[in-house]
KEVEXSE-150551 format. One record per atom (N, C-alpha, C): x, y, z; residue number from 1; residue in one letter; atom name. Coordinates in pm, whole numbers, plus 50000, padded with zeros to 5 digits. Layout:
# residues N
SITE       x       y       z     n   res   atom
SITE       X       Y       Z   NUM     a     CA
...
//
This chain:
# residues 85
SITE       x       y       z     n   res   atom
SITE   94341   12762   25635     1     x      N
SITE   94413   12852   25548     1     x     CA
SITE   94462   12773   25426     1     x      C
SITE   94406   12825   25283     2     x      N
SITE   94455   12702   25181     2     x     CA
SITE   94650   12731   25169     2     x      C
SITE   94680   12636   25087     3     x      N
SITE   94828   12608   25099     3     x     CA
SITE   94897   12730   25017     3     x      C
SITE   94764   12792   24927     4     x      N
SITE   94865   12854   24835     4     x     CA
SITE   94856   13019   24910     4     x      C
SITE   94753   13034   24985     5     x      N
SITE   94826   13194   25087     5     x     CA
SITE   94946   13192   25157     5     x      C
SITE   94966   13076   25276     6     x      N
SITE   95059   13080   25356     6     x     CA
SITE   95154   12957   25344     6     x      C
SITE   95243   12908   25377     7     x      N
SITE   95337   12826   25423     7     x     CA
SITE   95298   12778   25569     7     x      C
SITE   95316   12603   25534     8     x      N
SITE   95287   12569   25681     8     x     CA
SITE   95334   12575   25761     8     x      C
SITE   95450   12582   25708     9     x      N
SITE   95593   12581   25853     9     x     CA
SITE   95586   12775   25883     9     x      C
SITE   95591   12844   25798    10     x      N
SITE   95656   12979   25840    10     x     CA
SITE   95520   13041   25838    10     x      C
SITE   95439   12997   25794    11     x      N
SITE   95311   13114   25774    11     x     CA
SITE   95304   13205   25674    11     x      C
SITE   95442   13214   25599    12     x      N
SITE   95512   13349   25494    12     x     CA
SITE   95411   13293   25348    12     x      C
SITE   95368   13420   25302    13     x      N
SITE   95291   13367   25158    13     x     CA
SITE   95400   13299   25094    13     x      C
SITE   95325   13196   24985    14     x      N
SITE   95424   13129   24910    14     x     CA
SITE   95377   13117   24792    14     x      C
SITE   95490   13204   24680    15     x      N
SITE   95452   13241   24519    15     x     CA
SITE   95481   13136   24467    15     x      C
SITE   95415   13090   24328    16     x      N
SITE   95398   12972   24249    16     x     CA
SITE   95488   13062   24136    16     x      C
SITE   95622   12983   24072    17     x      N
SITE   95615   13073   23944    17     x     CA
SITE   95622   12904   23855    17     x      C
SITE   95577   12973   23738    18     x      N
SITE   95533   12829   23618    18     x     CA
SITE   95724   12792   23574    18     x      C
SITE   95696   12711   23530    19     x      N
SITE   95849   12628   23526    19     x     CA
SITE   95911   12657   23403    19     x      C
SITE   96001   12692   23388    20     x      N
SITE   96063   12736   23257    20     x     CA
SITE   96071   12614   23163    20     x      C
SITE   96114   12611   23071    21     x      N
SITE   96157   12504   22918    21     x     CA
SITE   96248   12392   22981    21     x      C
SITE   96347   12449   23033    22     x      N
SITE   96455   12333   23085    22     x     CA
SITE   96421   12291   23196    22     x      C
SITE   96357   12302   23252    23     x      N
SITE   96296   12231   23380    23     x     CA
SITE   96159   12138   23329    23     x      C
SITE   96145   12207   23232    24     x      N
SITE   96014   12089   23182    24     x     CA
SITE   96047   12002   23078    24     x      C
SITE   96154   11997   23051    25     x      N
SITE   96216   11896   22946    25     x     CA
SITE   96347   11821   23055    25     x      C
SITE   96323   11811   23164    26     x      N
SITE   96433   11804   23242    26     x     CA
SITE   96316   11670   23345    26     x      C
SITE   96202   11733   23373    27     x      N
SITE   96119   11630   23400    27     x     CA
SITE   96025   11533   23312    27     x      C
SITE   96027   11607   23228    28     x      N
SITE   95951   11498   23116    28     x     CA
SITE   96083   11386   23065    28     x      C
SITE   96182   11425   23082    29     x      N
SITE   96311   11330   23087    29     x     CA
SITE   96302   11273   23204    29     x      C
SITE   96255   11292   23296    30     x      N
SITE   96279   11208   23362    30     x     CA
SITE   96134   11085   23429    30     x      C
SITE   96015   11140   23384    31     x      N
SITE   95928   11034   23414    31     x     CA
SITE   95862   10988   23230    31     x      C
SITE   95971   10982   23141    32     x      N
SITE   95952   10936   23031    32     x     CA
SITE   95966   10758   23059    32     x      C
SITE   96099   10750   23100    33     x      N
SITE   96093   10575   23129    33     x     CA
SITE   95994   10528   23213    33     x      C
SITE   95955   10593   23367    34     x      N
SITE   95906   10551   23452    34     x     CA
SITE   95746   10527   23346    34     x      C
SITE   95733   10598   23303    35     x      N
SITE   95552   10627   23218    35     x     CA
SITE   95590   10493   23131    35     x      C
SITE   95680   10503   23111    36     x      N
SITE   95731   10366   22904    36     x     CA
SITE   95655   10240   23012    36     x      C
SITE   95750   10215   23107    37     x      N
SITE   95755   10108   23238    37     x     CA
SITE   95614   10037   23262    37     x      C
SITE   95568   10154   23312    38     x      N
SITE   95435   10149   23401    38     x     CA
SITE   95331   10091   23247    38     x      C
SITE   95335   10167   23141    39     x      N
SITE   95284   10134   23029    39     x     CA
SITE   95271   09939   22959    39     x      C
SITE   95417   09929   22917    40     x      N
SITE   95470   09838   22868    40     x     CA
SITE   95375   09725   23022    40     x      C
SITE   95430   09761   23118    41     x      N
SITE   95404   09626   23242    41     x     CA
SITE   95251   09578   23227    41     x      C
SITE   95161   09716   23176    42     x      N
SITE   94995   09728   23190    42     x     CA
SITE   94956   09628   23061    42     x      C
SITE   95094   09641   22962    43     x      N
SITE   94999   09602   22808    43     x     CA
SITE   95025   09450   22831    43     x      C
SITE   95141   09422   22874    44     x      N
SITE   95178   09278   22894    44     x     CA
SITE   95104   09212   22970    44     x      C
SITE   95091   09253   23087    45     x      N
SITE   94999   09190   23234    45     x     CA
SITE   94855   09170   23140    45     x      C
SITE   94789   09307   23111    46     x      N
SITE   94676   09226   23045    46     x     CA
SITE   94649   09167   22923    46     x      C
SITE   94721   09201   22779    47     x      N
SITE   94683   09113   22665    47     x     CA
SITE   94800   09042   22656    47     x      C
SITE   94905   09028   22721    48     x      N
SITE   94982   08894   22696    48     x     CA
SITE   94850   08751   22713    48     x      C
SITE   94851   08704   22831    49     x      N
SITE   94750   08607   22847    49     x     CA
SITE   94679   08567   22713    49     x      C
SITE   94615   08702   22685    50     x      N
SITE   94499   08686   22548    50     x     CA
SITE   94571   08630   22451    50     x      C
SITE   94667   08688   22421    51     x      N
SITE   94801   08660   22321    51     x     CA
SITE   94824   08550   22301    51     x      C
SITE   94836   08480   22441    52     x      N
SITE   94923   08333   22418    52     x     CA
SITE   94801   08252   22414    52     x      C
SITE   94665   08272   22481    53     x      N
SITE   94574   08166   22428    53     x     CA
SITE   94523   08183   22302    53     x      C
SITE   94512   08297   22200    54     x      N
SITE   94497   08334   22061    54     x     CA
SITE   94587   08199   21967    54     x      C
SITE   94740   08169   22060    55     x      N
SITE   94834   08131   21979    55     x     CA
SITE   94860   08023   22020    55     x      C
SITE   94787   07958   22112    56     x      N
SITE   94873   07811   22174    56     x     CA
SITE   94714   07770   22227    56     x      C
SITE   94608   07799   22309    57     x      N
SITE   94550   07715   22344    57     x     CA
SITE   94528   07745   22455    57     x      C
SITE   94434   07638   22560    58     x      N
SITE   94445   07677   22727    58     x     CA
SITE   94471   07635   22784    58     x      C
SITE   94583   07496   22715    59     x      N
SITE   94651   07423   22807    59     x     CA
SITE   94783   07466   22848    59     x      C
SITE   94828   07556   22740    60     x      N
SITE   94967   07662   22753    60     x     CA
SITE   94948   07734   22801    60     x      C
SITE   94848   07816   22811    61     x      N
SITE   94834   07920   22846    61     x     CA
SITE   94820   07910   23034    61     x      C
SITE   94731   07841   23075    62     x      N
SITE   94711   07779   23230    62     x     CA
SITE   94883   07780   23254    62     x      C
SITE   94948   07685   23162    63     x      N
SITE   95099   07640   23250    63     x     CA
SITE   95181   07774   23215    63     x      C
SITE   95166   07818   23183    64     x      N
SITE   95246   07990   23171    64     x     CA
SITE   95229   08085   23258    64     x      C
SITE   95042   08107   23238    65     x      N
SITE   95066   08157   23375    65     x     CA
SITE   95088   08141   23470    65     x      C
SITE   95051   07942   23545    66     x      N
SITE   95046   07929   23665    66     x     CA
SITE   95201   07893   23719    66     x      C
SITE   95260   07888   23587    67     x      N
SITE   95427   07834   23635    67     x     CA
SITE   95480   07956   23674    67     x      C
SITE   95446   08095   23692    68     x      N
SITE   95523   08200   23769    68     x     CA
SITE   95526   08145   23915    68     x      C
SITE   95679   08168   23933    69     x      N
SITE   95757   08136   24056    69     x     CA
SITE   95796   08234   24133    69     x      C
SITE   95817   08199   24236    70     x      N
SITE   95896   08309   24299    70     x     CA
SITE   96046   08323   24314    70     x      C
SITE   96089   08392   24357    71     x      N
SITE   96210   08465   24322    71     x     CA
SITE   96278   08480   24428    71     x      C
SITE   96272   08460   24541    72     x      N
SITE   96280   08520   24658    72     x     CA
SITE   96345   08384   24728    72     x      C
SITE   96246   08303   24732    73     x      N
SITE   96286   08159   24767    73     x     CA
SITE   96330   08065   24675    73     x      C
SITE   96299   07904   24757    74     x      N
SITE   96329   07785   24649    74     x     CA
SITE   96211   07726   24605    74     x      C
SITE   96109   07789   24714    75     x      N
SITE   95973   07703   24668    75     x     CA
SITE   95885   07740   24562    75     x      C
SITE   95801   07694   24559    76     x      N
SITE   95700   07709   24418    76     x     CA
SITE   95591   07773   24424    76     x      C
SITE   95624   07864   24523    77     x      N
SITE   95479   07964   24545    77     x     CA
SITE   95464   08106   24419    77     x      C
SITE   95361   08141   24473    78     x      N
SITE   95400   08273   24384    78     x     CA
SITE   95396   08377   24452    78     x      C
SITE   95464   08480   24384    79     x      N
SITE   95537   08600   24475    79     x     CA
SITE   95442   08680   24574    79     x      C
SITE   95328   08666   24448    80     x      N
SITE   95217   08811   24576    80     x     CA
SITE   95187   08695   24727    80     x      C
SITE   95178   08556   24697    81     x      N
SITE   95184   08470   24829    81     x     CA
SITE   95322   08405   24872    81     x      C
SITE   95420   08458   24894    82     x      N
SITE   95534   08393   24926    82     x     CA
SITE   95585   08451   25101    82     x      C
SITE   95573   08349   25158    83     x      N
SITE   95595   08340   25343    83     x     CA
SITE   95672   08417   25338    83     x      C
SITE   95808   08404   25271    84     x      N
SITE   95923   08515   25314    84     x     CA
SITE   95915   08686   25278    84     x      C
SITE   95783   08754   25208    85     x      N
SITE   95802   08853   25170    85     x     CA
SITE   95757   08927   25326    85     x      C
//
């Protein structure tokens, strides 16, 4: 039975109504940062790198990236491999 005849729990049809103005400016407020976030993290993660070897070289660039630490501990691992996560 698709989802939009019945309800799974009650079986009772279940009406769709479209979302008024303030409810859609109420969520676009609210996954505006989360979208900026997710954005900004994508542009950095991939053309930072490019960026800094454009501007320094690949001997800076190697110790920039590979000097990310972790955060969590004292040691010198990096986060996606760190024992304590």
């Amino acid at each position: 039975m698709p989802a939009e005849d019945a309800h799974r729990d009650t079986g009772a049809p279940v009406s769709h109504r479209p979302l008024r103005w303030n409810e859609r400016t109420f969520l676009f407020a609210l996954g505006s940062p989360a979208f900026g976030m997710a954005l900004a993290y994508t542009f950095v993660t991939t053309y930072g790198p490019v960026l800094i070897h454009e501007l320094s070289g690949p001997a800076l660039t190697g110790l920039i990236i590979g000097g990310e630490v972790c955060s969590r501990c004292s040691c010198r691992c990096s986060p996606a491999a760190c024992p304590t996560r």
